[in-house]
C-alpha positions in Angstrom: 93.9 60.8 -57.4 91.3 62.4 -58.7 90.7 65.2 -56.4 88.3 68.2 -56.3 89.0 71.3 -54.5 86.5 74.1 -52.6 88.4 77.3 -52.4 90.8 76.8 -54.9 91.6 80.2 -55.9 92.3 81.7 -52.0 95.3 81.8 -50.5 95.5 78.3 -49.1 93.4 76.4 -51.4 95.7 77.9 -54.3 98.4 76.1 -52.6 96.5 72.8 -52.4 96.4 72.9 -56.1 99.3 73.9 -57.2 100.9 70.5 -54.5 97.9 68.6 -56.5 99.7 69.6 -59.2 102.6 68.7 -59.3 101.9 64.9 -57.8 100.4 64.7 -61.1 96.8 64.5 -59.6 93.7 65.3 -61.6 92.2 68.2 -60.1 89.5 70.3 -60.3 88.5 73.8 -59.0 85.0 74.7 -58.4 84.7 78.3 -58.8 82.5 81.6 -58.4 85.8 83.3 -60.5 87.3 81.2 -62.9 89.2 83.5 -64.5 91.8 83.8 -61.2 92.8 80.2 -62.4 94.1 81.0 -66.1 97.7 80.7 -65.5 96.0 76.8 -64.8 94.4 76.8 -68.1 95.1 72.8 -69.6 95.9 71.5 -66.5 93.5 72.2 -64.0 89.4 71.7 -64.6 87.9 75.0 -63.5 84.1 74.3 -62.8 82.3 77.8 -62.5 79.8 77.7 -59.4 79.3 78.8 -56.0 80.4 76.3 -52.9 77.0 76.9 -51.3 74.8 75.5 -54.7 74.1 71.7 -54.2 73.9 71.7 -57.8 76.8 73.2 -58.6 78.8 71.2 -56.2 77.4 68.1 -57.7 78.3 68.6 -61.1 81.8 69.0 -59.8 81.9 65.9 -58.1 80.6 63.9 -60.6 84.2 60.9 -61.0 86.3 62.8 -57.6 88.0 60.3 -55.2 88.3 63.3 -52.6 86.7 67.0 -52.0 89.3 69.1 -49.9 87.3 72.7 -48.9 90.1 75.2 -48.5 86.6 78.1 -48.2 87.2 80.6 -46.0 85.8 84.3 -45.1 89.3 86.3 -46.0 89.3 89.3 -43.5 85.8 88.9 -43.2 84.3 88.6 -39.0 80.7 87.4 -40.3 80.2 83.8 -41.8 76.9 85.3 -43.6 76.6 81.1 -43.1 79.2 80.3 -45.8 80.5 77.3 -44.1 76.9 75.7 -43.0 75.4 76.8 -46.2 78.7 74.7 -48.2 78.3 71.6 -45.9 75.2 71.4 -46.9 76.2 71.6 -50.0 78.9 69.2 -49.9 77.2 66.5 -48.0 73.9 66.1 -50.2 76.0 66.1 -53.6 78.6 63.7 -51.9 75.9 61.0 -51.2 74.7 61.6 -55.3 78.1 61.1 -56.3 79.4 58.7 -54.3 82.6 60.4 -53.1 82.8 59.5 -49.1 86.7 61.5 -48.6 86.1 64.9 -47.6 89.0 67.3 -45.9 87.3 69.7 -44.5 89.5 73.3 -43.4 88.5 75.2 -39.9 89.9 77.1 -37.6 91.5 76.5 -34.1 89.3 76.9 -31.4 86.1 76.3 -33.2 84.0 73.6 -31.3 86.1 71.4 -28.7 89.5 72.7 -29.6 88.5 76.0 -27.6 88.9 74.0 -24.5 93.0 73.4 -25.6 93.0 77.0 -26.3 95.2 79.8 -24.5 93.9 82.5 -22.4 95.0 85.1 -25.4 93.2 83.4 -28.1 90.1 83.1 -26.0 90.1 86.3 -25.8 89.8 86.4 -30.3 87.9 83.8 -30.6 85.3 84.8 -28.0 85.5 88.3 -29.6 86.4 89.2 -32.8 85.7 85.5 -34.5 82.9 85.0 -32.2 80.3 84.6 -35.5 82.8 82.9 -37.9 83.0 80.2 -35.5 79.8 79.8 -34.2 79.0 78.9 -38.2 82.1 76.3 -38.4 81.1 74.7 -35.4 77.6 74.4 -36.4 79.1 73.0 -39.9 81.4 70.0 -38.5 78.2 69.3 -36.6 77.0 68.3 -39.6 79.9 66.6 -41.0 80.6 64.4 -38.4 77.2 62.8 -38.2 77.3 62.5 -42.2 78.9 59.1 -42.0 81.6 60.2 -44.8 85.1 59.8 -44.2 85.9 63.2 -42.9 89.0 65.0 -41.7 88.4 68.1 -39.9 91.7 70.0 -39.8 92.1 73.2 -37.3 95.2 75.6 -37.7 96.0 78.1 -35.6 96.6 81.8 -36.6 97.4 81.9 -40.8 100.5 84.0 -42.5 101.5 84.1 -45.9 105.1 82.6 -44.9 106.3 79.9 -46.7 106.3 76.0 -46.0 108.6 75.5 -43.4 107.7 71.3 -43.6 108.3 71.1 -39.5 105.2 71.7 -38.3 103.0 70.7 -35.6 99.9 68.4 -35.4 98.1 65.8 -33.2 94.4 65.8 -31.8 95.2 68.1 -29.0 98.2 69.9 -28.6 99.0 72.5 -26.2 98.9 76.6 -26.6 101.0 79.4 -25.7 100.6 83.2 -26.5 98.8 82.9 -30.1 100.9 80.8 -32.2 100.5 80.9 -36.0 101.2 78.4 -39.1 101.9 79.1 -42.8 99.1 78.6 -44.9 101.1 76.6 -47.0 102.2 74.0 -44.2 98.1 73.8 -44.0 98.2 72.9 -47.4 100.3 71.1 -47.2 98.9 68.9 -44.7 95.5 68.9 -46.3 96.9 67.4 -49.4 98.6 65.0 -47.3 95.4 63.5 -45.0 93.8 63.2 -48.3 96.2 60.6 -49.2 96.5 59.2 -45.6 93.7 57.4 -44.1 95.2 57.4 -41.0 93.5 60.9 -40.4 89.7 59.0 -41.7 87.2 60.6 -38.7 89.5 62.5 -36.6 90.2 65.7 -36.1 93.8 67.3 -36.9 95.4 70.4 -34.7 97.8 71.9 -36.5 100.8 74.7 -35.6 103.9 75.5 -35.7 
């Protein structure tokens, strides 16, 4: 598979590279830092650019089967419209190209997955999260009516614990408290709906 990866050198898109890897994939990294990839040097195709440049995400999708976005905000509470700004992005350079697979990383309880939400992340996502999400939301919007084959994928709370492999996920699965995943079980499962069309147009909750 010849797979190209948005977000390659945070903490869970580093992950989906280094599972890309060692399936013996062809992968590429679009990135504004290409130097956080050097320990990659030979192995991985580091494309300098920013996520948000049509241009830039064209040139790196020029021959991809698949674009997995791993792009995320870190600690950040404002979007500062990364996510609508990278659809954009994404979509218009994915109709150039001709690359129609796209796994796309949220969050749970953006859009309709608030409903399945618990009354303690409500309380975050209403909150603290309130202008991250309004930004997702506004950028699976846009996905969805694209007519690519998209995956939207929507964890619940991130750590930096290892895979555990026994994770959680279906369309709609119910909440307690505010449970939390690995970011390397999301990884993990982004690498794996690339591969699976099973996941083509749906939308993927997934938790511990």
């Amino acid at each position: 598979m010849k797979l190209l990866i948005l977000g390659g050198t945070g903490p869970t898109g580093r992950h989906v590279v280094d599972l890309a890897l060692h399936a013996g994939d062809t992968v590429t990294v679009l990135a504004r830092r290409p130097e956080a990839l050097e320990e990659t040097a030979g192995r991985v195709d580091v494309v300098a650019g920013d996520a948000t440049s049509h241009d830039d995400v064209a040139k790196a999708l020029s021959g991809q089967d698949v674009v997995i976005s791993a792009l995320g905000r870190s600690t950040s509470v404002r979007a500062d419209a990364l996510f609508t700004r990278a659809a954009a992005a994404v979509l218009g350079a994915a109709g150039e190209q001709g690359v129609s697979r796209l796994v796309w990383l949220s969050s749970f309880g953006v859009g309709d997955t608030y409903r399945s939400a618990s009354v303690t992340q409500k309380v975050i996502y209403r909150t603290f999260l309130r202008n991250i999400y309004a930004n997702k939301e506004l950028s699976e919007r846009a996905i969805r009516a694209s007519g690519l084959d998209w995956t939207l994928v929507y964890p619940t709370t991130l750590t930096k614990g290892p895979a555990g492999g026994r994770y959680r996920v279906g369309e709609r699965l119910p909440m307690k408290g505010n449970p939390t995943i690995s970011r390397a079980d999301v990884a993990d499962f982004l690498y794996k709906a690339a591969r699976d069309p099973e996941w083509i147009h749906r939308e993927a909750v997934i938790t511990d």
